[in-house]
Each structure stands twice: as structure tokens, then as C-alpha cells.
C-alpha positions in Angstrom: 127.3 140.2 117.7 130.6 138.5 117.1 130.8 135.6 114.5 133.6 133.8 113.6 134.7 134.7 110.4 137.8 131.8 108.2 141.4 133.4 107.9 140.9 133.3 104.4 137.8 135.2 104.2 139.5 138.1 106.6 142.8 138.2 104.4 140.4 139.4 101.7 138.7 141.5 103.7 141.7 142.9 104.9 143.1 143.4 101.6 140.5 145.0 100.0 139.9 147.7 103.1 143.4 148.6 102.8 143.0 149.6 99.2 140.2 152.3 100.4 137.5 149.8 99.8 134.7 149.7 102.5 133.8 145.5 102.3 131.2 143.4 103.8 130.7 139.6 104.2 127.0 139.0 102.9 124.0 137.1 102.2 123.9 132.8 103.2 126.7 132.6 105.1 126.4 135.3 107.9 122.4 133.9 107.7 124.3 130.6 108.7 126.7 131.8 111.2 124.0 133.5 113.2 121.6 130.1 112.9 124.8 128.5 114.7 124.4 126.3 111.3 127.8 125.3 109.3 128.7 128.1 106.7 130.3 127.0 103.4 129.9 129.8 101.0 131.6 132.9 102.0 130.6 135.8 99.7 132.7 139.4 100.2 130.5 142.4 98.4 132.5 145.6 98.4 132.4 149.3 97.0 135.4 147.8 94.5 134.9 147.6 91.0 136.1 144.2 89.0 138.9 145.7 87.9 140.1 146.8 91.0 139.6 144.2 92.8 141.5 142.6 90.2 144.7 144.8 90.3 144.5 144.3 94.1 144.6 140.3 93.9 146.4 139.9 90.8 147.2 136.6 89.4 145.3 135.0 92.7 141.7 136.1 90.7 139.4 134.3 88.5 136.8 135.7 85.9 133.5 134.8 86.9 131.0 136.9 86.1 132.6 140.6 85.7 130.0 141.9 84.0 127.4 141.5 86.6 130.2 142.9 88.9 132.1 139.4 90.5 135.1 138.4 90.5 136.3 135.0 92.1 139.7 135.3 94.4 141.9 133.0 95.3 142.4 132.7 98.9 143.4 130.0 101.5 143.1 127.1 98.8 139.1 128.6 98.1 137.9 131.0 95.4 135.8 133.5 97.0 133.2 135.4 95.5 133.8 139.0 95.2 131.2 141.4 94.1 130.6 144.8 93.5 127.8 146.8 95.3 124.9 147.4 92.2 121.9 148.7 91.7 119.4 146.4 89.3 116.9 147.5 86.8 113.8 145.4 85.7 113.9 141.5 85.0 112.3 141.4 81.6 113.6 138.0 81.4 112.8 136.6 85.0 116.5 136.2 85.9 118.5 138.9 84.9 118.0 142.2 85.8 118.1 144.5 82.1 120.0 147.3 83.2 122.6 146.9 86.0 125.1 149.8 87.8 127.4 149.7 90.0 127.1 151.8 93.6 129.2 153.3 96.2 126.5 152.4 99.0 126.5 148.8 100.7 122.8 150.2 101.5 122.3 149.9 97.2 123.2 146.4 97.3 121.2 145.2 100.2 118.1 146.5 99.1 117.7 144.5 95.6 118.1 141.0 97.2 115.6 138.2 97.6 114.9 137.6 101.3 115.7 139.3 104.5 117.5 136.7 106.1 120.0 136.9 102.8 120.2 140.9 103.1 122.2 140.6 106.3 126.0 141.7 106.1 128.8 141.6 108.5 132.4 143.2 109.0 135.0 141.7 112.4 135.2 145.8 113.2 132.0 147.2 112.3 129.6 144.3 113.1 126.2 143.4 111.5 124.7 145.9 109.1 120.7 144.9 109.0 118.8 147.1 107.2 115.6 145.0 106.8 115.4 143.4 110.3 116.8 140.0 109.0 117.9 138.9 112.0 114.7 139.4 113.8 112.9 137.1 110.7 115.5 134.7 111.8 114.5 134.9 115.8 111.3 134.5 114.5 111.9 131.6 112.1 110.2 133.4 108.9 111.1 133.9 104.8 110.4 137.5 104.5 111.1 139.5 100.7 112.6 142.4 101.0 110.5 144.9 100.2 107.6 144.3 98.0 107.3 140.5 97.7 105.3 140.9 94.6 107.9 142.6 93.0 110.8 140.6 93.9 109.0 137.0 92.7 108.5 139.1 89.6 112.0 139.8 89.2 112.5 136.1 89.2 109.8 133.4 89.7 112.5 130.9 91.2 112.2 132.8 94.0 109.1 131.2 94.8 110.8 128.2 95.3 113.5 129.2 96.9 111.0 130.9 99.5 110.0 127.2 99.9 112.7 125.3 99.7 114.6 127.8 102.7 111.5 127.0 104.6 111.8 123.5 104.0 115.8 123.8 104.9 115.8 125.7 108.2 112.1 125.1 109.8 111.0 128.1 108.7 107.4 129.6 107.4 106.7 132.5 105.1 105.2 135.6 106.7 101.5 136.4 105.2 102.7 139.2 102.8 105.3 136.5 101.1 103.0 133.6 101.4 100.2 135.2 99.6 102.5 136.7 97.0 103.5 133.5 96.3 100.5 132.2 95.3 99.5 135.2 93.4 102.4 135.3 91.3 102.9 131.0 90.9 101.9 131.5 87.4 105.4 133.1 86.6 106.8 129.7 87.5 105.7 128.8 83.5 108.3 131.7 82.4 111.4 129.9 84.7 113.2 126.4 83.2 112.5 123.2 84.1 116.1 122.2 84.9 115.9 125.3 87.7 112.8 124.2 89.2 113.7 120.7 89.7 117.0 121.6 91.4 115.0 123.7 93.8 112.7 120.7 94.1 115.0 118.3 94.8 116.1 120.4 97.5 113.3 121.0 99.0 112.7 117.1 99.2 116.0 116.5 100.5 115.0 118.8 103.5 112.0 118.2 104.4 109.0 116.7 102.3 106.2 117.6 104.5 106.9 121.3 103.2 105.3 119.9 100.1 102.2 119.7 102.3 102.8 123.3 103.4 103.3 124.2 99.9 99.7 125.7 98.3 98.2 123.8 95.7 98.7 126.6 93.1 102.4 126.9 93.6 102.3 122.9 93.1 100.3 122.7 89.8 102.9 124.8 88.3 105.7 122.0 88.1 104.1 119.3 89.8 100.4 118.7 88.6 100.7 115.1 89.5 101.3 115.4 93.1 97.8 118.4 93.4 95.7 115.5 91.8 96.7 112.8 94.6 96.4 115.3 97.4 92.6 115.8 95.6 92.6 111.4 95.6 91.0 109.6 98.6 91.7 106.3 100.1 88.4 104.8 101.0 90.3 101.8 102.1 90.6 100.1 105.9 94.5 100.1 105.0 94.6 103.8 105.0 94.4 107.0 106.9 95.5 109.4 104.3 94.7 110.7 100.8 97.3 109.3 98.0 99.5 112.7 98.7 98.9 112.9 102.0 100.0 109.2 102.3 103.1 109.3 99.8 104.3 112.5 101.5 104.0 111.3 105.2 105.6 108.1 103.6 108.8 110.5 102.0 109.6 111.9 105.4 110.4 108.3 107.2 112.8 108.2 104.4 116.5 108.9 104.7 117.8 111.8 103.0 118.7 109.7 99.3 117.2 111.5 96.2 116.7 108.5 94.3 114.8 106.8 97.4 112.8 109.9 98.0 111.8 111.0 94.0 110.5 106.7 94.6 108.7 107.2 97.7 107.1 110.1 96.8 106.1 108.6 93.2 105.1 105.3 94.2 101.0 106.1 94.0 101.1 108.9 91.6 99.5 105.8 89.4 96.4 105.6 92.1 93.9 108.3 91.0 93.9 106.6 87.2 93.6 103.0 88.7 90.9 104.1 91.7 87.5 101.9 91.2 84.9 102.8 93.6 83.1 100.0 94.6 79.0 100.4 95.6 80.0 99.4 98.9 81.6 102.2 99.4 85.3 101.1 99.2 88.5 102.1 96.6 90.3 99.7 94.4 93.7 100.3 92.9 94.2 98.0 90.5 97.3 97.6 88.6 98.8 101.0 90.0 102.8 100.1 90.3 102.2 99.7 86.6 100.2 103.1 86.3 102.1 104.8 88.4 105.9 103.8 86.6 104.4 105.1 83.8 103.6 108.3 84.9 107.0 108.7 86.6 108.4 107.9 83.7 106.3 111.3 81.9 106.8 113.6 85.0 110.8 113.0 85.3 111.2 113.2 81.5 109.3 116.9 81.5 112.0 118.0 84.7 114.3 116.5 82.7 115.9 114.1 85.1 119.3 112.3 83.9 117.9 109.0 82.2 119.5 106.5 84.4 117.7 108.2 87.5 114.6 108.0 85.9 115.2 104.6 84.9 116.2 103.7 88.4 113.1 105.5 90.7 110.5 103.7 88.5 112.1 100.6 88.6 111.2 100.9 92.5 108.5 102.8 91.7 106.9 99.3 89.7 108.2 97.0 92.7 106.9 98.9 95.5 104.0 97.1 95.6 105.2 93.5 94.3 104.8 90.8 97.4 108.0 89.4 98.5 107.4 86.2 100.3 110.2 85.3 103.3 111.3 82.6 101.2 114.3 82.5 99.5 113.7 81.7 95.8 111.1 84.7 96.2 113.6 86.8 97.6 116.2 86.4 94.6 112.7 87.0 92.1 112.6 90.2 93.4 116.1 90.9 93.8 115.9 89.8 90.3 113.6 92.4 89.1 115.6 95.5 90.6 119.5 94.3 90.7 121.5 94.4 93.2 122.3 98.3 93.4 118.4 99.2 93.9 117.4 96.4 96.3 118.3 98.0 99.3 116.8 101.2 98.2 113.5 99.2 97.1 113.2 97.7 101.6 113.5 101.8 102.3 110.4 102.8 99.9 108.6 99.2 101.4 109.8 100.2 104.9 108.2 103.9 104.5 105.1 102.8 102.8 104.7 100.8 105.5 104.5 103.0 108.1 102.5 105.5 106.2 99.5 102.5 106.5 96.8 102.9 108.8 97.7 102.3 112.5 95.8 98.8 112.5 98.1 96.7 109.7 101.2 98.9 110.3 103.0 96.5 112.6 102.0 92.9 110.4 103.7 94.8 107.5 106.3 96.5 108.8 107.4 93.1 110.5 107.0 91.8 106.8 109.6 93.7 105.5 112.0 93.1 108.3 112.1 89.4 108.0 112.5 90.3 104.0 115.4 92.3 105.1 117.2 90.3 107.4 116.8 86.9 105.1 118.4 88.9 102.4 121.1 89.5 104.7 121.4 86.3 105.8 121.7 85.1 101.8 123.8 87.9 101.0 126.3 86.8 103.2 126.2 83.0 102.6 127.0 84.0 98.7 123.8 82.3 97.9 122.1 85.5 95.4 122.0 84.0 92.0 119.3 86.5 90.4 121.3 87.4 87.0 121.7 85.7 84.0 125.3 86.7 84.6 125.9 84.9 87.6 124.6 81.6 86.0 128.0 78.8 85.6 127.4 78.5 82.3 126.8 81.4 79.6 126.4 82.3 76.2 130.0 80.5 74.7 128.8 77.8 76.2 125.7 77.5 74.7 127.2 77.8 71.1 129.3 75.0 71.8 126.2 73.3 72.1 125.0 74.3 68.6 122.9 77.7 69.3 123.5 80.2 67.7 123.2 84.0 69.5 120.3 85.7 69.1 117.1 86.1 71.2 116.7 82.4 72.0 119.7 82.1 73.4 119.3 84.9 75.7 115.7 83.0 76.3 117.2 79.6 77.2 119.7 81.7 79.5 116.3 83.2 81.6 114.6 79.5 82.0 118.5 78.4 83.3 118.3 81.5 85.4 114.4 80.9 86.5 115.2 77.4 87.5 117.9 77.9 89.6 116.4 80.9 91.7 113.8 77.7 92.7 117.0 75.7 93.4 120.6 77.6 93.6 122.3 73.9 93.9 121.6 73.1 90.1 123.6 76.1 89.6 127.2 74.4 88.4 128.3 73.9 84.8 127.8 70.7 85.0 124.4 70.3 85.8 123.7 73.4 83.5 124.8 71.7 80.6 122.9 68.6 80.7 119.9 70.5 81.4 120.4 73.0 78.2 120.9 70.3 76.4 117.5 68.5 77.5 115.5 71.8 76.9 117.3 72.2 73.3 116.3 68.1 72.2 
């Protein structure tokens, strides 16, 4: 098998064979190149130590991490990674391995990482070196460990979500042995931080979200105890065919590929099994769930430890999903009102997904809905005609002092009746106008 390998990449390659070193290209970008997939991380493992593969490079290297053997080379305007074939001892930590040594044997190296289709190495002269039958994993589209699978998601929990999340990325499922494992060893997940679990998370939903359907429960109420309890919630409801997961999930995939939209989309029910009211004839009631449901977005976010202005941001669509936009336009700028300008397109995707996650039956009547939302919006985008902030108003808070008020909260009050008023009628909206009628609300 021939794959293309980047000039730069061979120059190192080159560089460190002359020097007596035996070298290999390794791990997610020769699992790329063989997928016919676009390869962007080029790591070189070699028999080398740092400091020779320092003197060999020079002043074209950069420390990155010489003590677990790697040192970054500059080469063709990239820094490459460059590490030294090692041996690991045990992961009393769940990350790093205690004791690590360094190896003569490519055959050391290969056999202490994660997945198969990761163990595979390649060299332009010697050709694909596969100890572990990664490529036939990858002709058969599964996430193997190698070795014992147990062991390896003991070394480091994350794994389990990488095992995921590479599924998620590349179609793939996890052969029994892995899938069992795990399950059998989710509870691990408690020993790994939060900020690493969410990036795998956020991943994975950037892939594919129907993985999370894939996903066993277990693995799930780990980091995301939440999501287990709606896939456990029922819609008794004519307007549904799903559970809450099932229907929030199914909902995430018509999604583009936008974090912000998906963390919303995926959210936008967590609220339902709290507000669920079982009626005696048999059908479910969610009353008040946007509120319910911001709320818990707000707590589950926090705990991942999501940058604030994200979390802000998804439950601000997560407490609008739900909110009934009329096709007129004063209703349009209320709600355009209620989100700004930056989220409302992002609040039509989550309404356009939820949507079409509705049972067949009303799926057309409120899909249409949302288009004629959509295209009205456009339509009063581009005639300028959007007032919805308090900012946009022709008069603002120097004006009002000239008038006698002084700042404070009533001011900013007096500025939201202004505001109110002319999202009923944009034409009142000159300085003028605005005056006269500050003053009649301030006799």
C-alpha cells in the first residue's frame, strides 16, 4: 500500500534515518490516509531519543514534552511531533502511565496504544507495519483496543469516549470485546475531568448525535444523567413518535454541524420529565418546560464547565424554543427581541429541527410555520425595519435626562415601554414622536 506522504513529513523522515534512526509515521494520520479521509496531524515515532533528535534538528526543534519522549520539529512551516518508541507502566492516575522507558523496538510502541486503527505505522520504503490487524478493523468499520480492552480503558477512562466519539466520527461500531468493556469499566469515567469529557462530548455531537443513541445508558449516566432520564421519559402525546431523548436526539441530527445550535437542540426538553402531568385519559402534559428545561441547562453546562457566554447563549434558545412566533411582524421583533440578533437565526435551526422531529401527522403545518417566520424575517431584515432593542430606539437615555429623569431603573423602564410600543408600530420610532410620548408617560 502506497499513501501519500507531505514533503515536510518525508524531510524528517529522511533526516532522522540518515542518522541510523529506523522511523515510522503513526497513529491518526496513516488511519486517515488509508480512510481516503484528509490527514492533518502527522506524527513521526522513531528509535531516537529527545536529545538526539534534538542534535539532528537543531535550532528547527521545540520542547514539547521531552520527558514523555516528544519533541516538536520544525519542518515545512509545521511543527511535527516526534516521539520516542516507549514502553508504559501502570496509570495509577488514569492518564499517565507511572513509569515510562524508552525502546529500541517500533513493536514496544505499538503495542501500548489505544485502538487498532491508531496502532498502524507506515514508512515510503518499508510500507505498512500492522501488528494488530488495524487495517482489517478499518475494512470492517470497527473500534477495536489493542489488546485487553479492559485494561487499556483502565489506563485511561477517556478512552471510553474516545471509543465513542471515533465511532461517531467515521461510521464506525465497537467490536463486542470493546463494547462490553466499555460498559463494565464506565464507572472510571468519575476518576477522568470534566473539561476532558466534555471536549470528547462535544465531538462526538459535532459528528454524529445519533451515536448518543448507540451509546449505553451506563456510559451516559456517567457525564450526562440528564439525557438517560429523557431516553427513560415517554411522550403520550398525538404530536409525538418518540420518547424526550429519542425525540431531542433525532431532532440534533437535522441540525447543522454548530455547537451552540446542537448543545440547544439537544437541551431543549431536558425540562420535560420534571414538567410531565399524566392526565387520566391517558395523555402527557408539559407544562412550563422551556422554563424547566433552561434551568437545567443552566446546571448541566455549569458542572462540564462550559465558557459562561455559551451557556448563557444555548439556554437562551433553549427558553425560546418553544415560545409561538406569530407571522406577524410586531411578533416577529418580540421574539427577535428576546434572543438578539446574533441567536435568532440559530433559534429557526433548533425550531426547524424540532419540527421535524414531531410526529409525521403535524410535521408539515409546523415546519411550514417556521418558514413563513423565516422568510418574513428576511423580508424585515432587509427593509431595515428590526427595531427590537432598547438601543435602536431614536431617543435614549441623555435624552430622557433632559427631560428631568434622572438614571436609574426607571429610566431603563420608560426606555422598555418606548421600546414595547414601537415593536407594535416601528413608524412612532423618530425622536420626535419619542419625546412627546416620554413626556406624556412621565406627566
Amino acid at each position: 500500500m502506497d499513501l501519500v506522504i507531505p514533503d515536510n513529513i518525508l524531510q524528517v523522515l529522511d533526516a532522522l534515518e540518515a542518522a541510523g534512526f529506523p522511523s515510522w509515521v503513526v497513529g491518526g494520520a496513516v488511519r486517515d490516509l488509508m480512510l481516503g479521509r484528509p490527514a492533518h496531524d502527522y506524527d513521526i515515532t522513531t528509535s531516537a531519543r529527545p536529545e538526539q533528535v534534538t542534535q539532528i534538528f537543531k535550532d528547527a526543534t521545540y520542547g514539547l514534552g521531552a520527558r514523555f519522549g516528544t519533541v516538536g520539529v520544525f519542518s515545512g512551516g509545521a511543527l511535527i511531533e516526534v516521539t520516542t518508541f516507549r514502553c508504559e507502566g501502570r496509570y495509577t492516575d488514569y492518564r499517565h502511565p507511572d513509569e515510562l522507558s524508552f525502546s529500541a523496538n517500533i513493536e514496544d510502541d505499538l503495542a501500548r496504544r489505544d485502538f487498532t486503527i491508531n496502532a498502524l505505522a507506515y514508512h515510503p520504503r518499508r510500507g505498512l507495519l500492522d501488528l494488530f490487524d488495524g487495517a482489517q478493523d478499518l475494512n470492517d468499520r470497527l473500534m477495536r483496543c489493542v489488546g485487553d480492552p479492559s485494561k487499556r480503558f483502565a489506563e485511561d477512562p477517556l478512552r471510553i469516549l474516545r471509543a465513542w466519539r471515533f465511532a461517531a466520527q467515521l461510521g464506525f461500531s465497537l467490536e463486542p470485546a470493546t463494547h462490553a468493556a466499555s460498559v463494565k469499566e464506565s464507572p472510571l469515567l468519575r476518576h477522568i475531568s470534566v473539561e476532558r469529557i466534555r471536549e470528547e462530548f462535544c465531538k462526538l455531537l459535532l459528528a454524529d448525535p445519533h451515536t448518543l443513541l448507540e451509546m449505553p445508558q451506563e456510559i451516559l449516566e456517567q457525564f450526562l444523567p440528564e439525557l438517560v432520564t429523557m431516553l427513560q421519559t415517554p411522550q403520550n402525546t398525538p404530536f409525538h413518535q418518540y420518547n424526550v431523548g429519542e425525540h431531542c436526539i433525532f431532532a440534533c441530527t437535522l441540525t447543522p454541524p454548530n455547537l451552540r445550535v446542537r448543545l440547544a437542540t439537544l437541551f431543549h426538553d431536558v425540562g420535560k420529565p420534571k414538567a410531565r402531568f399524566h392526565r387520566e385519559d391517558g395523555i402527557d402534559h408539559f407544562y412550563h418546560h422551556p422554563l424547566y428545561s433552561a434551568e437545567i441547562t443552566r446546571d448541566l453546562m455549569r458542572r462540564l464547565k462550559f465558557p459562561r457566554q455559551l451557556i448563557d447563549e444555548v439556554c437562551a434558545l433553549v427558553l425560546q424554543h418553544d415560545r409561538q412566533v406569530g407571522c406577524t411582524d410586531a411578533s416577529i421583533r418580540r421574539a427577535l427581541a428576546s434572543v438578539g440578533d446574533d441567536l435568532f437565526d440559530d433559534l429557526l435551526q433548533v425550531k426547524y429541527a424540532d419540527a421535524s422531529a414531531v410526529a409525521e401527522r403535524y410535521r408539515a403545518a409546523r415546519l411550514d410555520s417556521v418558514h413563513e417566520i423565516e422568510r418574513r424575517y428576511h423580508e424585515l431584515k432587509a427593509t431595515q425595519q428590526l427595531v427590537h432593542s432598547t438601543r435602536q430606539l431614536a431617543i435614549g437615555g441623555r435624552d430622557l435626562m433632559e427631560l428631568g429623569m434622572q438614571p436609574g431603573p426607571e429610566m431603563g423602564t420608560l426606555l422598555q415601554t418606548l421600546l414595547d410600543e414601537v415593536i407594535e408600530n416601528p413608524p412612532l420610532n423618530t425622536r420626535q414622536q419619542l419625546i412627546e410620548r416620554a413626556r406624556s408617560l412621565l406627566a
